[in-house]
LUMFIMI-951589 format. One line per 8 residues: number of its first residue (from 1); their letters; for each residue x, z negated, y of C-alpha. Coordinates in nm, 2 decimals, padded with zeros to 4 digits. Layout:
NUM	A	X:Z:Y | ...
***
This chain:
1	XXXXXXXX	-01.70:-00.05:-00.24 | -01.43:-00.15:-00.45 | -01.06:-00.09:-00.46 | -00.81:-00.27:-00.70 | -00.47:-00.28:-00.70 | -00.19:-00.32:-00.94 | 00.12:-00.28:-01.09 | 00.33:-00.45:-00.81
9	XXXXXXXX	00.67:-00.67:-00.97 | 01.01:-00.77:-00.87 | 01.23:-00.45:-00.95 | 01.61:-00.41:-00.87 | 01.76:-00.18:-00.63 | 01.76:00.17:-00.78 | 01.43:00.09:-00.99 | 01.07:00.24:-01.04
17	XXXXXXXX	00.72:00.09:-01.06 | 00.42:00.26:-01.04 | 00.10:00.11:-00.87 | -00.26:00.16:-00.93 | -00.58:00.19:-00.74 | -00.93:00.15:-00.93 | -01.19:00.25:-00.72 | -01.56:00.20:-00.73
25	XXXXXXXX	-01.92:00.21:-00.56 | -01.82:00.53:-00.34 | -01.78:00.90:-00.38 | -01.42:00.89:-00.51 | -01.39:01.22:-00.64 | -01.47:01.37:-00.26 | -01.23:01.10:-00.07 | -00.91:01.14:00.03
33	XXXXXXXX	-00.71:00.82:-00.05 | -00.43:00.64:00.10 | -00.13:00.41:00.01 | -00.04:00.17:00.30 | 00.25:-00.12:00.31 | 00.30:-00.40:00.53 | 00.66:-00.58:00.55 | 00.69:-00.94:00.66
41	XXXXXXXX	00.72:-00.91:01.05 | 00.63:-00.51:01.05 | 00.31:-00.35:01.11 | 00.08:-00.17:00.83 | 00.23:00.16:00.79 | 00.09:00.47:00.57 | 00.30:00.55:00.32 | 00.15:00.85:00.14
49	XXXXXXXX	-00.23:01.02:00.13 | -00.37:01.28:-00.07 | -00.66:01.51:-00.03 | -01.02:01.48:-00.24 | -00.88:01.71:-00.50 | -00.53:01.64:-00.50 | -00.42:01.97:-00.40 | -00.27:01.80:-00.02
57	XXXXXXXX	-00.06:01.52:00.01 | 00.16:01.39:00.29 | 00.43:01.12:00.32 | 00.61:00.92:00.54 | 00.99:00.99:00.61 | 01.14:00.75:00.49 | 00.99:00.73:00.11 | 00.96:01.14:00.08
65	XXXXXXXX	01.11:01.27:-00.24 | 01.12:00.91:-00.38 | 00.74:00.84:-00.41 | 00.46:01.04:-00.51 | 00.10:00.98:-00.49 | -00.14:01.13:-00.73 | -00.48:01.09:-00.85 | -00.74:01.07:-01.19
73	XXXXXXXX	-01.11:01.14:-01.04 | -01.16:01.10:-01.40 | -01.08:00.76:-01.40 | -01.14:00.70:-01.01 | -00.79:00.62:-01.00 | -00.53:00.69:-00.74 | -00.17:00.65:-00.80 | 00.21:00.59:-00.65
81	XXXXXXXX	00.50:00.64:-00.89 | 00.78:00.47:-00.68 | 01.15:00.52:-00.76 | 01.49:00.47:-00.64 | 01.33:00.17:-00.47 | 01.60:-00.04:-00.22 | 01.47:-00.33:-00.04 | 01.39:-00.18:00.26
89	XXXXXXXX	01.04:-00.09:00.01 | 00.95:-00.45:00.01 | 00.60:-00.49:00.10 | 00.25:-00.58:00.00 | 00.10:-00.26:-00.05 | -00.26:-00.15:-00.07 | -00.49:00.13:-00.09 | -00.72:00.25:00.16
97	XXXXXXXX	-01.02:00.48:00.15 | -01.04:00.69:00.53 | -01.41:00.77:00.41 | -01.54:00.47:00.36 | -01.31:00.20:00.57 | -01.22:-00.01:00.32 | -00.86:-00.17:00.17 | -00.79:-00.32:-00.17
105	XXXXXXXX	-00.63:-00.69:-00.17 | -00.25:-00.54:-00.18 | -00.01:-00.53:-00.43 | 00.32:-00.73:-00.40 | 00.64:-00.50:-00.46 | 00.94:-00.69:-00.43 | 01.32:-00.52:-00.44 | 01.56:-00.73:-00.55
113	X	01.85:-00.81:-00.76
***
């Protein structure tokens, strides 16, 4: 199992970045996925999940209606488009699979001006 993240970056308060998440050697297509983030000092929170087929998805508070999580089964590929990013969203963020146990190295997001 396999899962790669990217598209983490310094951005400025008020910005957008969207983050990847290849996935490989499981069932992706039947997995629900997940996008965690750590903060220096916090513990690992979830951020967002979404449901095998994309039709479910769930956030936490305090990104909902700024994020959203999506997904490509086509390309194994899940997704979160971030915006109206402040720097409370700074965090290494990763992707986790609930089927299968495993994280992807994390993605540095950094909000900053």
């Amino acid at each position: 199992v396999q899962l790669v993240e990217s598209g983490g970056g310094l951005v400025q308060p008020g910005g957008s970045l969207r983050l990847s998440c290849a996935a490989s050697g499981f069932t992706f297509s039947s997995s629900a996925m997940s996008w965690y983030r750590q903060a220096p000092g916090k513990e690992r929170e979830r951020v967002a999940r979404i449901s095998s087929n994309g039709g479910s998805t769930n956030y936490a508070s305090s990104v909902k209606g700024r994020f959203t999580i999506s997904r490509d089964n086509a390309k194994n590929t899940v997704y979160l488009q971030m915006s109206s990013l402040n720097s409370e969203d700074t965090a290494v963020y990763y992707c986790y699979s609930p089927a299968t146990g495993y994280w992807g190295q994390g993605t540095q997001v950094t909000v900053s001006s």
